[in-house]
C-alpha positions in Angstrom: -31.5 46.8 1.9 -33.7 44.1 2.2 -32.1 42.1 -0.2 -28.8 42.4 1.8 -30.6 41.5 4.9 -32.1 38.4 3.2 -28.9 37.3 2.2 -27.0 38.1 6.0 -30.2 36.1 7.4 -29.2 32.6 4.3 -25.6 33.0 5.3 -26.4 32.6 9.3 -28.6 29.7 8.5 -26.2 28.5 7.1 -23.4 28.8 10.0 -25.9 27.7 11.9 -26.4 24.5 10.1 -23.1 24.2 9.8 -22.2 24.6 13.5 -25.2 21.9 14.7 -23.4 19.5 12.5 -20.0 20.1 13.9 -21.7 19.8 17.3 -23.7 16.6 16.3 -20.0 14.8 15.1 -18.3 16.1 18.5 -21.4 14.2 20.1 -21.7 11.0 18.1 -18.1 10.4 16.5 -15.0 9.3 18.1 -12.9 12.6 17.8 -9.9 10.6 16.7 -11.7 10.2 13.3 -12.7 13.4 12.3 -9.2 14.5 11.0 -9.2 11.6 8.9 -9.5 11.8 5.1 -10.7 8.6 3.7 -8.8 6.7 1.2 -9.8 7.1 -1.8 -8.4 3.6 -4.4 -8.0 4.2 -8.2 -10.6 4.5 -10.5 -12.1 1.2 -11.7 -11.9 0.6 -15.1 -16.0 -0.1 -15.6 -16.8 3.2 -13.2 -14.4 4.9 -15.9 -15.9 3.4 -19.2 -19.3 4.2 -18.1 -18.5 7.6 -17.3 -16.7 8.3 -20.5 -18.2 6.2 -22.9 -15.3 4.6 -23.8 -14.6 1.1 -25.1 -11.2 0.2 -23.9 -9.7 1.7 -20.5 -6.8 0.3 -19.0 -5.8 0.8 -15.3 -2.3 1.8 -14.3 -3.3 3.2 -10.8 -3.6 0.2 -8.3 -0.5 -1.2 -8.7 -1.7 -4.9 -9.8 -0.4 -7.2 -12.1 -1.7 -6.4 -15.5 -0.7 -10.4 -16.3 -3.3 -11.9 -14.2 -3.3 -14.4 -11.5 -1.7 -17.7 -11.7 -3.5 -20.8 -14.1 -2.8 -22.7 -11.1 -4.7 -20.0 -8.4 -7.7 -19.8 -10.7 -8.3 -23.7 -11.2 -8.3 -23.7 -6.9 -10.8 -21.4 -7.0 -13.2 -22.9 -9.3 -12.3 -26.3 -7.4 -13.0 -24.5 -4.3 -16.0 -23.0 -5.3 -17.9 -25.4 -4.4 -17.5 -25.1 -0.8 -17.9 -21.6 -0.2 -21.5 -22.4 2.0 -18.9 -23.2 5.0 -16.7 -21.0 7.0 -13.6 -20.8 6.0 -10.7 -22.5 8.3 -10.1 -19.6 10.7 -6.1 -20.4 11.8 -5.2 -21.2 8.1 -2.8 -24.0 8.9 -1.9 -25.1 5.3 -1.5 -21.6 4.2 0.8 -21.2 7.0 2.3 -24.4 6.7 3.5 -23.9 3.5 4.8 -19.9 3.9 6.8 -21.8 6.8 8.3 -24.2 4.8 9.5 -21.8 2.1 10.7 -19.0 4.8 12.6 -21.2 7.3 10.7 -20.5 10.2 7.5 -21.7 12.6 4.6 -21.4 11.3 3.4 -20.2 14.7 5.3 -17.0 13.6 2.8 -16.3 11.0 -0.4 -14.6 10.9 -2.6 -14.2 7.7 -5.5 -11.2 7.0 -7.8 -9.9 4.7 -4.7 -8.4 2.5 -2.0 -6.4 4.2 -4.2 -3.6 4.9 -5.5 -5.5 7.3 -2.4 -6.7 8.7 -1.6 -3.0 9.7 -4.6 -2.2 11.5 -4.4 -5.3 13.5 -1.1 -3.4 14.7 -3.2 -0.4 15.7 -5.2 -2.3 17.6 -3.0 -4.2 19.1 0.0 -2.2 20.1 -0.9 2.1 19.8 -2.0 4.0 23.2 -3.4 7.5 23.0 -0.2 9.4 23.0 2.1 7.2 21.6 4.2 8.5 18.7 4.6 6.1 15.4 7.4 7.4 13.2 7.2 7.1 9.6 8.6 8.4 6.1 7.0 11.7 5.4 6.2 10.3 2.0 4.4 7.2 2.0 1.8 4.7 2.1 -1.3 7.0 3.6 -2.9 3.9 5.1 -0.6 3.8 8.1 -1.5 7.5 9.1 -5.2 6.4 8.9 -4.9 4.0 11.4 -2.6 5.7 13.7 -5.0 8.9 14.1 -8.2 6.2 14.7 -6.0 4.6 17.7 -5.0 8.5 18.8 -1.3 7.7 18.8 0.7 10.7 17.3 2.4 10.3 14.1 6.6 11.8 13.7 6.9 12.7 9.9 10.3 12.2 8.9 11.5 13.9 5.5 12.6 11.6 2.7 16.2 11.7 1.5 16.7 11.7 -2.3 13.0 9.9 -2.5 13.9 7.4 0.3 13.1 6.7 3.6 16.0 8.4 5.9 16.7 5.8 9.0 19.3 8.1 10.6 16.7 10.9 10.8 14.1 8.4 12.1 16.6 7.0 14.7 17.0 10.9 15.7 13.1 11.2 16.3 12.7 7.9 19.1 12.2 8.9 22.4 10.8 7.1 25.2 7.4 7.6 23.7 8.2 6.0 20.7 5.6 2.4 20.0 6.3 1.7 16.6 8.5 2.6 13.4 7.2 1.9 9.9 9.6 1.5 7.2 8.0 1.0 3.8 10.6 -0.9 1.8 9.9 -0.3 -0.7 8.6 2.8 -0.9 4.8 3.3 -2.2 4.7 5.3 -4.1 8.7 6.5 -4.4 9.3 2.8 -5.3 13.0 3.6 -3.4 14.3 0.8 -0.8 16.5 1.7 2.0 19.8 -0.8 2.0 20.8 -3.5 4.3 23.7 -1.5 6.0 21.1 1.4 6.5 18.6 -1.2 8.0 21.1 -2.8 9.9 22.4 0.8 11.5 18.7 1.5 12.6 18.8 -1.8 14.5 21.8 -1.2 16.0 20.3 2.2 17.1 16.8 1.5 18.2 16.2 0.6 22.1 14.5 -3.0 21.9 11.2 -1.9 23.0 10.5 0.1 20.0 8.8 -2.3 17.4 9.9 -1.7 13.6 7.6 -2.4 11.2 9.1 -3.4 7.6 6.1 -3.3 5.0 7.6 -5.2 2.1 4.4 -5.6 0.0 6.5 -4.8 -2.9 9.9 -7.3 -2.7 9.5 -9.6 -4.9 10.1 -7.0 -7.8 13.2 -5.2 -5.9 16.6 -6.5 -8.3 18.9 -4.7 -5.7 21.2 -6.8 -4.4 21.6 -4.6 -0.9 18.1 -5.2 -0.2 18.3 -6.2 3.8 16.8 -9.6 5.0 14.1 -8.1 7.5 13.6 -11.6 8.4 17.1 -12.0 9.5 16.3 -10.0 12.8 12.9 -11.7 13.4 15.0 -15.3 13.4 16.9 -13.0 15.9 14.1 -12.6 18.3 14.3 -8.8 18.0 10.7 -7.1 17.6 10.6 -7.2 14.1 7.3 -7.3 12.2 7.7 -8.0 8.4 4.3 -7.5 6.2 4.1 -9.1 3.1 1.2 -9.9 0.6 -0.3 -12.2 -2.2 -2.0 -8.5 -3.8 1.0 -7.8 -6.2 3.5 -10.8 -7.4 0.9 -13.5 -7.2 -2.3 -11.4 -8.7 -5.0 -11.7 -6.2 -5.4 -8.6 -4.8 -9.1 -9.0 -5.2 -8.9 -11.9 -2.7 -7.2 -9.6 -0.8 -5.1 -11.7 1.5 -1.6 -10.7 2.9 0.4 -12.2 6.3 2.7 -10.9 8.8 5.9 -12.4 10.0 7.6 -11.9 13.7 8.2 -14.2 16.9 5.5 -15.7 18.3 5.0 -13.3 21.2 4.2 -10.7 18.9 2.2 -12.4 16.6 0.4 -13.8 19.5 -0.8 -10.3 20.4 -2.0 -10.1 16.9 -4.0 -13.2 17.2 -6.1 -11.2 20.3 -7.7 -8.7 17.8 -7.8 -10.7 14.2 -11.0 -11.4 13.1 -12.7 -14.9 13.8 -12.3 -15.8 10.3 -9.6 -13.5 8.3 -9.3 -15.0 5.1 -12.2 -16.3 2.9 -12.0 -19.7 1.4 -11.0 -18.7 -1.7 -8.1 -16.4 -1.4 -6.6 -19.8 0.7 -7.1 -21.7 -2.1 -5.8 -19.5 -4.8 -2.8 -18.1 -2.7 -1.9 -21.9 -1.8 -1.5 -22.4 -5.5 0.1 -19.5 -6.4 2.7 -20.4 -4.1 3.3 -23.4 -6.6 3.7 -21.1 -9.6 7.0 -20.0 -10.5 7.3 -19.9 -14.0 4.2 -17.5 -13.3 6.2 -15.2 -10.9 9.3 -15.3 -13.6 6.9 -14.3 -15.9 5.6 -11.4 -14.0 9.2 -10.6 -13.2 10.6 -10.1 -16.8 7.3 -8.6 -18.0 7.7 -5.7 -15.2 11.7 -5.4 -16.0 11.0 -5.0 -20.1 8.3 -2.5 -19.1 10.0 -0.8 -16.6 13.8 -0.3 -19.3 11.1 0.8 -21.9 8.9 3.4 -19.8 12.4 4.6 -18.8 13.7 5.2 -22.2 10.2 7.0 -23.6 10.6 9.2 -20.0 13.9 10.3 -20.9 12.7 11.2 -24.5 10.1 13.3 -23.0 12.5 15.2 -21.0 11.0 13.9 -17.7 12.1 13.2 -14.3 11.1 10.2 -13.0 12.9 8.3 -9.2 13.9 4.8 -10.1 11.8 2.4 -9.1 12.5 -1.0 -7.2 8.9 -2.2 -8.1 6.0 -2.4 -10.2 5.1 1.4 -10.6 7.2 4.7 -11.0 7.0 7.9 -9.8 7.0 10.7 -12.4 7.6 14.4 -12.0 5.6 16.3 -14.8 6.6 19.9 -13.6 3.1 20.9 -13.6 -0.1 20.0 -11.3 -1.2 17.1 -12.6 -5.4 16.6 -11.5 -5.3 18.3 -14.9 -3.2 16.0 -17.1 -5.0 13.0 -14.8 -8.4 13.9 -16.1 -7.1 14.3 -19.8 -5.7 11.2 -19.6 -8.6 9.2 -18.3 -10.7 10.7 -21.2 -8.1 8.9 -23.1 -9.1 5.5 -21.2 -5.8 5.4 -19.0 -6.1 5.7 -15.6 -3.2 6.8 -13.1 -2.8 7.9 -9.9 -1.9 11.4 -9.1 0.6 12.4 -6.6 -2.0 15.0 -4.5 -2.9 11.6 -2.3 1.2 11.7 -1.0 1.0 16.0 -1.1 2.9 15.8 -4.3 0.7 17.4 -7.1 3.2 17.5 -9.7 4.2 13.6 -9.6 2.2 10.5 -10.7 2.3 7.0 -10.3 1.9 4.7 -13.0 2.1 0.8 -12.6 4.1 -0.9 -15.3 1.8 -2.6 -17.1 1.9 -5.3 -20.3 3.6 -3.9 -23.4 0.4 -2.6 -25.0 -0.7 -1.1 -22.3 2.9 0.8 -21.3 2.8 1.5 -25.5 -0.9 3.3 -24.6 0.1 4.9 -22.1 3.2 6.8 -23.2 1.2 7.9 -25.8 -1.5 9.2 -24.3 0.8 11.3 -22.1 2.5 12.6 -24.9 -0.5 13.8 -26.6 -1.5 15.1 -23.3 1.2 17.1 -22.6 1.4 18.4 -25.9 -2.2 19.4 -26.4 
């Protein structure tokens, strides 16, 4: 009896404790937080070979270019090196400048951050009440939820069709409460777009104070030739936002640095909440130079379309489903919930993503990676799912 009671009195305690914390967060934390998860980014590889005691790991998680950053991006840096005791140059004219040049458009209609992260929470803070209602793909990039629950604006989920974003059923869900749409095209992680006729149906369909969002952190690598011009409406005047970055097809995602395109109304209300100085020295230096590099990008480009023709062939060998990808990753179904098959594999030194993040446990996403690495990774999953 006593024992039961000493037990009853632990387990009160421990509401107890339990319900002074909840009280203490209602008290000191903005309530729009407390719903969020925080994001949590791949493994890194030295965390990993720690860990593990292993040798060799190679990373297949993030997304990044498994080739490296341009010769021409790391020479800047070093040359820029030098100067890092200054603040950088807070407007980023040149870097501007030159994006202008190559787009066709004012360079007033440009707007660079630290990496297109950044970018979209500069649209939280800029445009979302409390109350109004984003709409988004019900499978996506979890960053734009994040910062729609921290501004309290209420997020409309709308299914995926056949792994890809479904504009007719997001022009169904705008009301008059409607701020933004967010089209992530192409998809992370589905790695679907949605086509030009499709994009320009949801134009035609959206009242013009609705501002679509089109991240396209991702097209450089799309080879389909309906892939819409999202630019093509911003030289229209409508409000369009395009978000773009140097993270993937240039390499320098740990610069981070990425830029948003629109008329200079909108990117002026952008400019209100950016920070004083958004992008460090550096990444304008490397990303500058990168810009000059295109036997780098071709490079990059028919490294990620060998990878991606072999991973597809050793898939379909495996008797696996996978959605074709318009990137540098691919979604794979593996029937099975797969935190398992991720641990096993990251004892094997490969590290991937697992689909829980997007709510789909039995997928994973794998970046295509350099021949040896695609070669090690196939491998590893077949002895993994063998085992």
């Amino acid at each position: 009896m006593n024992k039961e009671k000493s037990l009853m009195s632990i387990k009160q305690e421990k509401m107890s404790r339990k319900e002074q914390k909840m009280k203490e967060e209602k008290s000191l934390i903005r309530k729009e937080i407390l719903s969020i998860k925080p994001y949590i980014p791949g493994r890194p590889v030295e965390q990993v070979k720690k860990e593990l005691g292993l040798k060799e790991v190679i990373k297949l998680a993030s997304n990044e270019t498994s080739v490296g950053p341009s010769k021409l991006a790391v020479e800047a840096i070093k040359k820029e090196a030098k100067n890092v005791n200054f603040y950088p140059e807070g407007s980023n004219k040149l870097l501007r400048e030159k994006l202008a040049q190559r787009l066709n458009l004012d360079k007033e209609m440009i707007i660079l951050a630290n990496g297109a992260d950044n970018i979209i929470d500069l649209l939280g803070l800029a445009f979302i009440n409390k109350g109004d209602e984003i709409i988004m793909g019900e499978v996506t990039f979890p960053t734009y939820e994040s910062v729609v629950k921290i501004m309290g604006g209420k997020i409309i989920s709308a299914k995926l069709k056949d792994y890809t974003y479904n504009l007719e059923e997001i022009a169904r869900r705008v009301n008059e409460r409607t701020k933004l749409i967010i089209v992530c095209n192409p998809n992370n992680p589905t790695g679907t777009i949605v086509t030009k006729e499709a994009v320009d149906k949801l134009m035609e369909d959206v009242p013009e104070d609705v501002i679509v969002v089109f991240d396209e952190a991702y097209c450089d690598y799309v080879e389909n030739e309906n892939y819409p011009d999202s630019l093509f409406y911003v030289r229209e005047g409508k409000n369009v936002i395009v978000i773009r970055t140097f993270s993937k097809i240039a390499g320098l995602a740990g610069l981070r640095i990425g830029y948003a395109i629109a008329k200079q109304e909108l990117i002026g209300y952008l400019k209100r909440v950016v920070d004083v100085f958004p992008v460090n020295r550096l990444a304008q230096a490397a990303a500058l130079a990168s810009l000059d590099d295109e036997e780098h990008r071709r490079k990059i480009l028919r490294l990620n379309k060998e990878g991606k023709e072999y991973l597809y062939s050793e898939l379909k060998r495996l008797g696996l489903f996978y959605v074709p990808t318009e990137t540098n990753f691919i979604f794979i179904d593996l029937k099975k919930d797969t935190k398992v098959i991720f641990e096993k594999l990251l004892k094997k030194g490969v590290i991937i993503r697992p689909g829980k993040t997007w709510g789909c446990p039995n997928f994973i996403r794998v970046t295509i990676g350099t021949p040896y690495e695609n070669k090690k990774f196939i491998q590893a999953l077949k002895e993994v799912l063998t085992s």
